[in-house]
C-alpha positions in Angstrom: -19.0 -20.4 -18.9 -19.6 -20.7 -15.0 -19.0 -19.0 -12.1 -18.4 -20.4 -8.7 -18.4 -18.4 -5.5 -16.8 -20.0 -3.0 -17.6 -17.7 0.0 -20.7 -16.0 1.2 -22.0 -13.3 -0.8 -24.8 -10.4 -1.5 -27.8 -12.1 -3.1 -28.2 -8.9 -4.9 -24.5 -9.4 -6.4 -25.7 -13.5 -7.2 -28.9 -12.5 -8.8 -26.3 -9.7 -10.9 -24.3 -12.7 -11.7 -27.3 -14.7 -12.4 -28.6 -12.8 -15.4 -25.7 -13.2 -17.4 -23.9 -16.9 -16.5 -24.4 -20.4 -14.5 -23.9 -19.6 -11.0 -23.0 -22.3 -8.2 -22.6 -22.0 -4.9 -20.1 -23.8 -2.9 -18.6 -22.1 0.7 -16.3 -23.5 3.2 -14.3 -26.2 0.6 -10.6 -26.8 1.6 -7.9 -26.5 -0.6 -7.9 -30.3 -1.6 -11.5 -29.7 -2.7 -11.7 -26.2 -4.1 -8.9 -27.3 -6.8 -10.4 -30.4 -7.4 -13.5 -28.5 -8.4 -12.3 -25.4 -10.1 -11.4 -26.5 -13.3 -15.1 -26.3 -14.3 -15.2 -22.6 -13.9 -14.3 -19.6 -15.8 -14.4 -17.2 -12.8 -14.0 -17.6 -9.2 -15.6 -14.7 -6.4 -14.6 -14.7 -3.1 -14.2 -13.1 0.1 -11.9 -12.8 2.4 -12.6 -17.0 3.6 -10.9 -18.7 0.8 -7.7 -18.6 0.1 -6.5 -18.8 -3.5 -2.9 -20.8 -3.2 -0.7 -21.6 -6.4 -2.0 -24.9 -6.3 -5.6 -23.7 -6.7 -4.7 -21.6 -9.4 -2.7 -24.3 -11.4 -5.4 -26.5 -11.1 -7.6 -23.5 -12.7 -7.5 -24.5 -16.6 -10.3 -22.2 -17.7 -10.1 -19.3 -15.1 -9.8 -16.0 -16.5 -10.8 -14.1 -13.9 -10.3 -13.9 -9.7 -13.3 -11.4 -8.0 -12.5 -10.9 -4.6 -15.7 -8.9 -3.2 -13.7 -6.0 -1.0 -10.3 -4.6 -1.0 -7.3 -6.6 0.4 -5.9 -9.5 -2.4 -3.7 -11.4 0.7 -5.4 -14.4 0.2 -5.1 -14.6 -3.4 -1.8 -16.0 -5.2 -1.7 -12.9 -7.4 2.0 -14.0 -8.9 0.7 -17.4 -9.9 -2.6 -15.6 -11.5 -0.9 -13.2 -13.6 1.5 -16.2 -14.8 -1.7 -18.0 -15.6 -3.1 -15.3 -17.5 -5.7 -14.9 -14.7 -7.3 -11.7 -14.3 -7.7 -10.7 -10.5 -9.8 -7.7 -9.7 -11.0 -6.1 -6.4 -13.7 -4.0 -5.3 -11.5 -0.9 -3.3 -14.6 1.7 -3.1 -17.8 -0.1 -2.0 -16.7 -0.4 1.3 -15.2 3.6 1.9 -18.0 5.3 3.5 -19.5 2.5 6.2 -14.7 2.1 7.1 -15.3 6.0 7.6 -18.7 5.8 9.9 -17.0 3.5 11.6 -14.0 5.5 12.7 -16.2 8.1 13.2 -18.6 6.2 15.8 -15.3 4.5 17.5 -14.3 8.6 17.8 -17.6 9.5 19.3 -18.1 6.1 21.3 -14.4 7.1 22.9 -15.1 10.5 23.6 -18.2 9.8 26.0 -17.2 6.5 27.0 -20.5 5.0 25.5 -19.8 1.3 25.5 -18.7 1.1 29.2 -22.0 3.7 29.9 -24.2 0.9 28.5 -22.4 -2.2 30.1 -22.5 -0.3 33.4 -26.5 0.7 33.2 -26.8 -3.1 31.8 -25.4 -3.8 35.1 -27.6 -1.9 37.3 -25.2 0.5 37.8 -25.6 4.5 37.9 -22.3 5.7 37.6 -22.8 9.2 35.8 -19.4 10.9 37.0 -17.7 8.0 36.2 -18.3 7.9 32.3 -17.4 12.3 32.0 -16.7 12.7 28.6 -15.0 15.0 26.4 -16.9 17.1 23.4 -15.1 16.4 20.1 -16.2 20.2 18.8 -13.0 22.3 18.3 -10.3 19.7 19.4 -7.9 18.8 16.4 -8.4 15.5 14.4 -4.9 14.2 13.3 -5.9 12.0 10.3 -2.6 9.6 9.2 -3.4 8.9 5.6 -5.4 10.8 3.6 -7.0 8.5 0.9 -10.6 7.5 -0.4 -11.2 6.6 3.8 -9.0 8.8 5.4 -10.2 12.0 3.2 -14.3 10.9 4.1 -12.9 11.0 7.7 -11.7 14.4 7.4 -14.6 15.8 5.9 -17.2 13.8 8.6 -15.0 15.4 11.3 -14.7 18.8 9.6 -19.1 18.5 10.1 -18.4 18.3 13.9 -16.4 21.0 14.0 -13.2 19.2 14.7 -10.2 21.0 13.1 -7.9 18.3 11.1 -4.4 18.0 10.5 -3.5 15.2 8.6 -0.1 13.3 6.9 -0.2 11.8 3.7 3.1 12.2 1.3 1.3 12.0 -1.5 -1.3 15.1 -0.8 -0.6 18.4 -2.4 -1.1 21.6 -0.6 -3.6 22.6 -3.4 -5.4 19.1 -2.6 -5.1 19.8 1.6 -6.5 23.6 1.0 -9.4 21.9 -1.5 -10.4 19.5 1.6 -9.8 22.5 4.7 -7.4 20.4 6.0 -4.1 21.1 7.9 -0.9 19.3 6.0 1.9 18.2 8.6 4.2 16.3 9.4 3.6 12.6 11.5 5.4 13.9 14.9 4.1 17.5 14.7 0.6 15.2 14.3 1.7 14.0 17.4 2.4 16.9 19.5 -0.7 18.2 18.5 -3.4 16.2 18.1 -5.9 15.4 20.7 -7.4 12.8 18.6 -4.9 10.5 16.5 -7.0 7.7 13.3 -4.6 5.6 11.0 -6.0 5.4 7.6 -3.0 4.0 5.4 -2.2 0.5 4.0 0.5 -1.6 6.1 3.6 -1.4 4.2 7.4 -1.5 5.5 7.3 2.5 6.1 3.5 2.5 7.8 4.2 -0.7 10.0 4.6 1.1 13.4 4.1 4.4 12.1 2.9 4.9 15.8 5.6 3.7 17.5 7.3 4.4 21.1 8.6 8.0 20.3 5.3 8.7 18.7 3.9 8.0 21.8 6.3 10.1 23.8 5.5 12.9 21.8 1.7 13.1 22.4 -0.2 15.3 24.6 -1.3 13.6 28.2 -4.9 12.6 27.0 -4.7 11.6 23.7 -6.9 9.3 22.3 -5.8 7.2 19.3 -8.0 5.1 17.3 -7.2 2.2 14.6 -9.5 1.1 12.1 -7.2 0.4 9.2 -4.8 -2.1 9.8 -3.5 -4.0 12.4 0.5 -3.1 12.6 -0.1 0.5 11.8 0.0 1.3 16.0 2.9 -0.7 17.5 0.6 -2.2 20.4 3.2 -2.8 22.7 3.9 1.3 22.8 -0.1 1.5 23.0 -0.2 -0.7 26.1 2.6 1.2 27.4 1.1 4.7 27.4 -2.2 3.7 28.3 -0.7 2.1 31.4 1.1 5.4 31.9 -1.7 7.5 31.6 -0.8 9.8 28.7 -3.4 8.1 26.2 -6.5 8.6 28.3 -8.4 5.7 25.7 -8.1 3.7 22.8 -10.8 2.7 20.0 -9.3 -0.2 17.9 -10.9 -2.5 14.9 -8.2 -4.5 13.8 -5.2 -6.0 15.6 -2.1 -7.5 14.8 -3.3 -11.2 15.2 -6.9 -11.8 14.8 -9.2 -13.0 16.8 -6.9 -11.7 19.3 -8.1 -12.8 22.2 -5.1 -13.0 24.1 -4.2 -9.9 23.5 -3.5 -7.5 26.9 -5.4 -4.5 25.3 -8.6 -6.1 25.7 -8.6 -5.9 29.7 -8.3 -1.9 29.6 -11.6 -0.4 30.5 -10.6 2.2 28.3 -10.0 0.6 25.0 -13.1 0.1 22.5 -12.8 -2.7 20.8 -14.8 -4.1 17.5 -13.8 -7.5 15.4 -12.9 -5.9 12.4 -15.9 -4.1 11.3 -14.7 -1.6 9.4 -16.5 -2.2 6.3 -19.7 -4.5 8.0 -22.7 -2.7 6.8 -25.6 -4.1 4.3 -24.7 -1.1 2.4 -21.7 -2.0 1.8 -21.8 -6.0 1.4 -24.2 -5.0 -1.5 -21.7 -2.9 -2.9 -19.0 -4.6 -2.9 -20.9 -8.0 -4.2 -22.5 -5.8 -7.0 -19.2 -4.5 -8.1 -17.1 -7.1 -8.3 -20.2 -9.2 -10.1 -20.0 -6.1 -12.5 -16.4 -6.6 -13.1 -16.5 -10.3 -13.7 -19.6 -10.1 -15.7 -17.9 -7.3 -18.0 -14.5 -9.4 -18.4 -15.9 -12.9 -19.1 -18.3 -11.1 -21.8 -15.2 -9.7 -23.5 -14.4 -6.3 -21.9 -12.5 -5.2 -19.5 -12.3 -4.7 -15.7 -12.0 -1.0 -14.2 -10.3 -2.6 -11.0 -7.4 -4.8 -12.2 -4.7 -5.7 -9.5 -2.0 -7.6 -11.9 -2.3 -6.9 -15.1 -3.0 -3.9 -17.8 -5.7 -4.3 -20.6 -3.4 -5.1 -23.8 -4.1 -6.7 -27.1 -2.2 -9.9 -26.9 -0.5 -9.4 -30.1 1.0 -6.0 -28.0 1.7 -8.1 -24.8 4.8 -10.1 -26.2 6.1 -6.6 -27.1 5.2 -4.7 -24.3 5.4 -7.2 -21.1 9.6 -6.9 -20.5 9.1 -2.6 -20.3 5.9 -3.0 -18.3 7.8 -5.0 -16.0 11.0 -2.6 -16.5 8.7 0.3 -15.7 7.5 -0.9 -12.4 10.6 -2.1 -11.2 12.3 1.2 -12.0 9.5 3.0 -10.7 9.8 1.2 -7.5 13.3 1.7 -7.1 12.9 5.2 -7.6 10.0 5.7 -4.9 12.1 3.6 -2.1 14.9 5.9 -2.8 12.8 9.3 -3.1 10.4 8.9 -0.7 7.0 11.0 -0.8 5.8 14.6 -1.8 7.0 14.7 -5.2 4.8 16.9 -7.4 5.9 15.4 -11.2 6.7 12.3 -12.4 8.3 12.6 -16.1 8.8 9.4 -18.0 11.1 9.5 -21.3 11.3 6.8 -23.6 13.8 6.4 -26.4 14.3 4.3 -29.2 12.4 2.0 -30.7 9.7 1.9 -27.9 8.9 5.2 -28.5 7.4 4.2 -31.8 4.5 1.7 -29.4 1.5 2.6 -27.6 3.4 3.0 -24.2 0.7 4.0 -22.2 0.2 0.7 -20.2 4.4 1.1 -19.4 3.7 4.5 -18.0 1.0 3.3 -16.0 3.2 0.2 -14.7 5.8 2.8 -13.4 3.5 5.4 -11.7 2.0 1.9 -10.0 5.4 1.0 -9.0 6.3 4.3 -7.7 3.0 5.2 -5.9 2.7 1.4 -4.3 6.4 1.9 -2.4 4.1 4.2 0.0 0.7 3.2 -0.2 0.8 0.0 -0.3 -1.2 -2.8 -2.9 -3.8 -1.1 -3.0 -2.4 0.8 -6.3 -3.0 -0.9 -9.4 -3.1 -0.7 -13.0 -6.1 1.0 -13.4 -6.2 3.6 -10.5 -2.5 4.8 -10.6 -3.5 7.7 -12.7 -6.2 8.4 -10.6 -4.9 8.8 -7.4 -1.7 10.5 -9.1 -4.4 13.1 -10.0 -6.3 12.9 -7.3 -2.5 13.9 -5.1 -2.2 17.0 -7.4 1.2 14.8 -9.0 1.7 16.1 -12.5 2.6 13.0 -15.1 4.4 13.8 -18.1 5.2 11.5 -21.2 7.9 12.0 -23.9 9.2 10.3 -27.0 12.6 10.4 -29.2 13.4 8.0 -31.9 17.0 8.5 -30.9 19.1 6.3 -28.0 22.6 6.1 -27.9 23.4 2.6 -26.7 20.5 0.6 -26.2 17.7 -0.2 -29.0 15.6 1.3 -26.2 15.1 2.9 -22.7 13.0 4.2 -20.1 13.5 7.3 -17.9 11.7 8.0 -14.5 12.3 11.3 -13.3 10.8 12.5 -10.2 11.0 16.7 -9.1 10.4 16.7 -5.2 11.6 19.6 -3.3 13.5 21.3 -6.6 16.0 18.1 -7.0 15.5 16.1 -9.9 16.5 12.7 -9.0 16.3 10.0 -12.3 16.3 6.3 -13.1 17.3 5.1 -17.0 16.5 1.1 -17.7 16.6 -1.2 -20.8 15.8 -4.8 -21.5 19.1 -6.7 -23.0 17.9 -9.7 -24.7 15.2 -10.9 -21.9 16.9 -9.2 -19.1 15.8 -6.1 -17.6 18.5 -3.3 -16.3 19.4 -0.4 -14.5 21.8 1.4 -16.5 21.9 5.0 -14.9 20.8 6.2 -11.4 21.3 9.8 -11.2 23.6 9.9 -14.2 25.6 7.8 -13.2 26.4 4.5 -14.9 25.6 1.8 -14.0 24.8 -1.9 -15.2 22.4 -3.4 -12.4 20.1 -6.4 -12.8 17.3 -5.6 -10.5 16.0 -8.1 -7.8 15.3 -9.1 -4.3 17.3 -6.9 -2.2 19.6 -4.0 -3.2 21.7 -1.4 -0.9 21.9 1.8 -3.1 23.9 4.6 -1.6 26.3 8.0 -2.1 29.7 7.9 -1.0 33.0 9.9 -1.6 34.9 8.2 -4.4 38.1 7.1 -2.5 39.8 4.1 -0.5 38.8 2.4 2.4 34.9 3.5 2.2 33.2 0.2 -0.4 35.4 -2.2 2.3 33.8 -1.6 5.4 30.6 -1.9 3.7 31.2 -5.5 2.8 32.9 -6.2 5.9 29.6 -4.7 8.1 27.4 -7.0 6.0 29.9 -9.8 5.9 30.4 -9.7 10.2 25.9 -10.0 9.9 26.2 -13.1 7.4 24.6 -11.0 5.0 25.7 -12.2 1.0 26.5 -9.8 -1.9 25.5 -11.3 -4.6 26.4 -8.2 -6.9 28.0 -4.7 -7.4 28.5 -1.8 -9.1 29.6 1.4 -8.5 29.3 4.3 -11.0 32.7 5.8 -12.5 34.0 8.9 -11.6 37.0 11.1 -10.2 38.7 10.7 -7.4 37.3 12.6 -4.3 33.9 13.0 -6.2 30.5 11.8 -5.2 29.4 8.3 -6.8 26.9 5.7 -6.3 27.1 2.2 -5.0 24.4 -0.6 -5.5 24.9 -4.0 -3.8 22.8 -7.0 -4.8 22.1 -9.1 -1.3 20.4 -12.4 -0.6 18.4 -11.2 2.6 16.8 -8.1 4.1 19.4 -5.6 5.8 17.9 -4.7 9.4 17.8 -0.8 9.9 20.8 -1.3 12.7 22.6 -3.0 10.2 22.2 0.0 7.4 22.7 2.4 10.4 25.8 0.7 10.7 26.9 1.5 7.3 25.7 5.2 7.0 28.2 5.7 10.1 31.2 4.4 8.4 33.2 8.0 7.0 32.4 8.3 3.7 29.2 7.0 3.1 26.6 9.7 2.0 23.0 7.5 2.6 22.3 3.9 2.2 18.9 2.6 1.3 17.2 -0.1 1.3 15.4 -1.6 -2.1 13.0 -4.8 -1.5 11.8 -6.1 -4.8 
């Protein structure tokens, strides 16, 4: 077996690959040429240059396994990889502590001005009143996201005496207290903070979680500082309030288009900016290289991966068995996040039937990533789903009964959050998977794409207007159901559509007199 890496790498993670397969070299091939030349190869490592399209991958006959040597899997086909059977793994951790020194010297550079210091003494220039600082000791630290780089924030900051208040819907109080940290909510973040650092994934909720009203909210003199993901901050609102005065400097690594050199915010004298160098130390190229040569090495020997983004470690005489509820189990669980939210404290998932009688393990696992990926984001996968579940204080209960009612088997998600129970029931109907309760309420939905799930009064003249408002917005229903019940009662209705519903658009709907809440499910 070979491996090619296809992208520049740690020698010390070459040399690891080295002592165990045929290593070749190749960087800076096109598509044309990478899938011309992959079919030699039983594992590919890359970085972030190549990019692993479908037809790569189909050209890949003897692939079993895509390393990509950091954390983001955008440049890998990860669908067409897990149709192939290919393994795709990740390295999520080596790069935590130099993304965390970074914020914190973009924190410290901001606070005494020290790049525009040196450009100005370069210059010949001594301008000491014009580069007064501020000391970060005792000004509050509002961390957004409190994961494996947000929490190594918090504790850095904690060292320089900064207090920290920080949002993260899947930390626990008992977690928060463990790490001296302040839980609260993103706009009380806001009105506090005099320092404001994003460390969370860019998903649909965290895309602008700094937006306009954010800004509004801020003290005169904030300074806000990005070195997660460009998206997070809306920069328009940034440019905005740094023209205005109430952000009094801006530290930023990443940015929505990159290079962005046309972008206004680099003319502010008081915006720090870096090319994405978040996780640009030798410490850390060696650790990611050495991890994901660890990972690659361990599956093309036979064992298995610790960092899997696709798919669970199964026999394959399980996998025919078990595939349709693993993929039943993430869906549900994702349809159950989107309409729950964050902050839950226990997941319990219930399986009836004949399923109950298999080693369901990798199904739980599949739901917990579905549910816990709706917030932050892909890097949540197979393997570390019960990890961070743990790590979030979120209790995770399995159960079992030989006995179901209708179906040969099903699955139940229910989620506690804020003493309501809220629950999802599927089953798999020949080779379809289904939503058959939401709630308790019955129901018979095939789930894909786009859904609008809401509560409404059972009654006339509420499920018409609905259609209408999507109809007026050429938006297609491809499907509905709505669960039985009395007249005048409380029901649920779930509309299949063929496009995303903009948040006017749902607004639209939650207006018309009637309708409970409307939310929107992207599968």
């Amino acid at each position: 077996m070979k491996i090619l890496v296809s992208d520049p790498l740690s020698e010390e993670g070459i040399e690891k690959l080295k002592e165990s397969f045929e290593v070749d070299i190749a960087t800076g091939l096109s598509e044309d040429e990478l899938a011309q030349k992959i079919g030699d190869y039983s594992a590919l490592v890359i970085r972030s240059g190549t990019n692993v399209t479908k037809k790569i991958i189909d050209s890949a006959d003897n692939l079993k396994i895509i390393g990509r040597a950091g954390v983001g899997v955008d440049n890998i086909n990860v669908d067409a990889a897990t149709e192939k059977g290919i393994i795709v793994v990740n390295a999520p951790e080596g790069n935590m502590i130099s993304a965390a020194e970074h914020t914190i010297a973009m924190i410290m550079s901001l606070s005494r001005n020290i790049p525009q210091a040196n450009m100005s003494l370069k210059s010949k220039k001594w301008e000491r009143k014009k580069f007064m600082g501020v000391e970060v000791n005792g000004k509050i630290l509002g961390v957004i996201g409190l994961g494996r780089i947000g929490t190594e924030v918090a504790i850095r900051a904690q060292g320089l005496e900064m207090r920290v208040v920080a949002y993260d819907p899947y930390i626990s109080e008992e977690r928060a207290n463990e790490l001296g940290v302040e839980l609260s909510s993103v706009h009380e973040i806001m009105k506090k903070a005099d320092f404001i650092t994003v460390h969370t994934p860019l998903t649909k909720e965290t895309r602008n979680i700094i937006d306009y009203e954010e800004f509004g909210l801020m003290k005169n003199g904030v300074r806000v500082i990005n070195c997660a993901r460009g998206g997070i901050i809306n920069e328009a609102a940034l440019i905005d309030s740094l023209k205005s005065g109430k952000v009094a400097g801006a530290a930023l690594d990443v940015f929505v288009n990159e290079p962005p050199f046309d972008n206004p915010l680099l003319e502010f004298e008081n915006v720090i900016v870096t090319p994405h160098l978040g996780a640009s130390t030798e410490e850390a190229q060696i650790n990611v290289a050495i991890s994901i040569a660890e990972e690659v090495i361990s599956v093309l020997k036979g064992g298995f991966a610790k960092n899997t983004i696709n798919i669970p470690a199964i026999k394959p005489e399980m996998m025919s068995v078990l595939q349709p509820y693993i993929d039943l189990g993430e869906t549900m669980g994702s349809v159950l996040g989107q309409l729950v939210g964050g902050k839950h404290r226990k997941v319990e998932v219930a399986y009836n039937g004949e399923i109950s009688e298999k080693d369901i393990r990798p199904v739980t696992t599949a739901a917990l990533k579905g549910l816990l990926e709706t917030v932050l984001g892909s890097g949540i996968n197979y393997v570390n789903a019960h990890k961070v579940a743990k790590a979030r204080k979120i209790e995770v209960i399995e159960s079992k009964s030989d006995k179901s009612e209708e179906y040969s088997s099903t699955i139940t998600i229910r989620m506690v959050k804020d003493g309501e129970t809220r629950s999802i029931t599927g089953a798999v109907v020949g080779n379809e998977a289904k939503i058959v309760n939401i709630d308790n309420y019955r129901v018979d939905i095939v789930p894909r794409g786009y859904m609008i799930v809401s509560n409404h009064i059972n009654r006339p003249n509420v499920i018409g207007p609905c259609c209408l408002v999507l109809g007026r917005n050429n938006i297609n229903i491809s499907g509905m159901q709505v669960g039985r019940v009395g007249i005048g009662e409380v029901t649920i209705m779930a509309l299949n559509v063929d496009s995303e519903v903009p948040e006017p658009i749902l607004d639209e709907i939650r207006s018309i007199e009637g309708i409970i809440d409307a939310n929107l499910i992207k599968l």
